[in-house]
N, C-alpha and C positions, 0 to 999 in steps of 0.2 A: 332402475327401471328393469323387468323383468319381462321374460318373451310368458308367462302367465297373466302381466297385467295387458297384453295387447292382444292376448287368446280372449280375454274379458271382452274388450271393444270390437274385435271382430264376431262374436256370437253374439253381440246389439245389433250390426248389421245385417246378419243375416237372419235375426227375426223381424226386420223391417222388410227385406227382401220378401219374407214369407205372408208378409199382409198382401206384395199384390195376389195373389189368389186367392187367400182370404176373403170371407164376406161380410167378417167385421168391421163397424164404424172404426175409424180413431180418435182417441180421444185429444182434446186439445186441452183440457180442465187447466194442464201442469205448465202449458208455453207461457212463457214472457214475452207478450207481445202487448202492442199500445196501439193507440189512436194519430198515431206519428206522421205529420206527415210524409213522412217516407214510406210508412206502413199505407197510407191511403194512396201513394203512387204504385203501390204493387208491390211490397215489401212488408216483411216480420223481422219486426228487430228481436232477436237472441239476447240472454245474458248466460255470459260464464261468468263462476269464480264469484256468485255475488253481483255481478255489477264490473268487476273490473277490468269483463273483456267484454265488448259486445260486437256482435256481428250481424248479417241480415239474409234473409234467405226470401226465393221468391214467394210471394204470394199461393201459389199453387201449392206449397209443404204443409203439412200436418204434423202436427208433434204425435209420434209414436210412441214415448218415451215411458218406457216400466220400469217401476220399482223391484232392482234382484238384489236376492237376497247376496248371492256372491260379491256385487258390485257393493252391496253395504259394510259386507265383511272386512274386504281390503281398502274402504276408502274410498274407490274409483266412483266419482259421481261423471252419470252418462246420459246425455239426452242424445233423442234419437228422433230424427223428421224424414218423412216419406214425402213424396210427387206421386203420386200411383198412375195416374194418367202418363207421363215422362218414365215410369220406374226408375226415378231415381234418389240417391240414399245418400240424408248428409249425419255423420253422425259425428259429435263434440264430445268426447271425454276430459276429464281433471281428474290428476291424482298425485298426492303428497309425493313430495322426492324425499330423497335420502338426503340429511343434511350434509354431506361433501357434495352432493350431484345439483344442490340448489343452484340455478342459474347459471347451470352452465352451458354456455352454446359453442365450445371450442369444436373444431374441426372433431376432435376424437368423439369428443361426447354425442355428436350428429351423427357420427359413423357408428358406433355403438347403438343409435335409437336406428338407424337404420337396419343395421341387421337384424334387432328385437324385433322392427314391424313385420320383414320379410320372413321372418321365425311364425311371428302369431299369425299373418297370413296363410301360410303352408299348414299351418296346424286347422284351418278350416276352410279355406278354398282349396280349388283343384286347380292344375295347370298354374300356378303363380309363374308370374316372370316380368323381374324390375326392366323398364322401358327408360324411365330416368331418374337421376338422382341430382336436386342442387339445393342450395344455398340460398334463399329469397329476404326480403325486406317486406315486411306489412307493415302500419299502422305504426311503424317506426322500429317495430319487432324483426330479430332475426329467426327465422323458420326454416325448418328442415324441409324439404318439398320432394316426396318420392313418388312417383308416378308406375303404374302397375297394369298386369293384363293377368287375368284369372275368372273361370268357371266358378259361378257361382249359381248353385240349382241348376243345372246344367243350362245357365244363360253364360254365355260370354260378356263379360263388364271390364269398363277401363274403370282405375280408381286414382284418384290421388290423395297420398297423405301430409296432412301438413304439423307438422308436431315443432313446440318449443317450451323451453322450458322457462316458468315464469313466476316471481313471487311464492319460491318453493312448492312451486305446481310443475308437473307438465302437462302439458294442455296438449289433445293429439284430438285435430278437425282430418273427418274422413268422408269421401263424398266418392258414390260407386252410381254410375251410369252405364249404359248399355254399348257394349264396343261398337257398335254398328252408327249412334251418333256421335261422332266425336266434336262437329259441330256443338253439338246439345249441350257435350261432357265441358268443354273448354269453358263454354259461355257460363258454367254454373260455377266452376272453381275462379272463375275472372270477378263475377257479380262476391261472391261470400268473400277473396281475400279484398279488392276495394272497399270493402263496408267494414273489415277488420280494424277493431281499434284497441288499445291496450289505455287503461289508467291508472 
């Protein structure tokens, strides 16, 4: 994993960022979403990976998600959903690992995605500064969960990263909210990792 392939996923978010002022529609053509009931209680079920991870975001998200050409080059498949009303940004990447890095979630390997993220952050926000770093359990999965404060378009946003590596993927779920709700912020990484499921 390379601080190139997370410079990729942070200039997703920041062109999600750049719709809220924007006066373009979004398009939703490309979301996997259903008629679920969960989706009718106020949820869009996600699929990564195919189907093999899926997750849920509320109702209020739109898939922002563009085809780059960079993102086709190196592999990194990237969806990307906005809240424009909330300004808030969850964005899911996947990308092929190196066959020694396949699944591994040891201590070092989390510390290494760690410093990668805090790399590709600094290389496109301003004021970056890691707030927390641990060790989490979802949907049976172990995940790296790094927590951040950084200027983004001169907004101030908290962020949290959740990255793991899975079926020769690393999968890195990123969700940037406005520092000033942090109520807002909590309740959206609480609602996407509960809906986390691996198969």
């Amino acid at each position: 994993m390379t601080m190139g392939y997370f410079r990729i996923v942070t200039f997703s978010l920041l062109a999600g960022m750049a719709a809220f002022s924007g006066t373009a529609q979004a398009e939703s053509a490309t979301m996997v979403a259903s008629a679920s009931p969960a989706a009718a209680a106020g949820a869009i079920d996600v699929s990564v990976m195919a189907g093999k991870i899926t997750l849920r975001v509320p109702a209020e998200f739109v898939n922002q998600t563009r085809e780059e050409a960079a993102s086709q080059n190196t592999g990194v498949k990237i969806q990307l959903l906005a809240d424009r009303q909330r300004q808030q940004v969850v964005g899911i990447s996947e990308v092929p690992t190196a066959d020694g890095d396949a699944n591994d979630n040891s201590e070092a390997a989390f510390n290494k995605m760690a410093q990668g993220i805090l790399s590709g952050l600094k290389t496109q926000y301003k004021d970056v500064k890691k707030t927390g770093q641990t060790r989490i359990s979802a949907g049976g999965q172990q995940l790296l969960r790094l927590d951040t404060r950084q200027t983004v378009q001169d907004k101030l946003m908290s962020g949290t990263t959740l990255v793991t590596p899975y079926q020769a993927n690393v999968v890195t779920l990123q969700v940037l909210s406005p520092a000033a709700d942090k109520t807002g912020h909590a309740a959206l990484v609480k609602f996407v990792l509960e809906s986390l499921a691996f198969h």
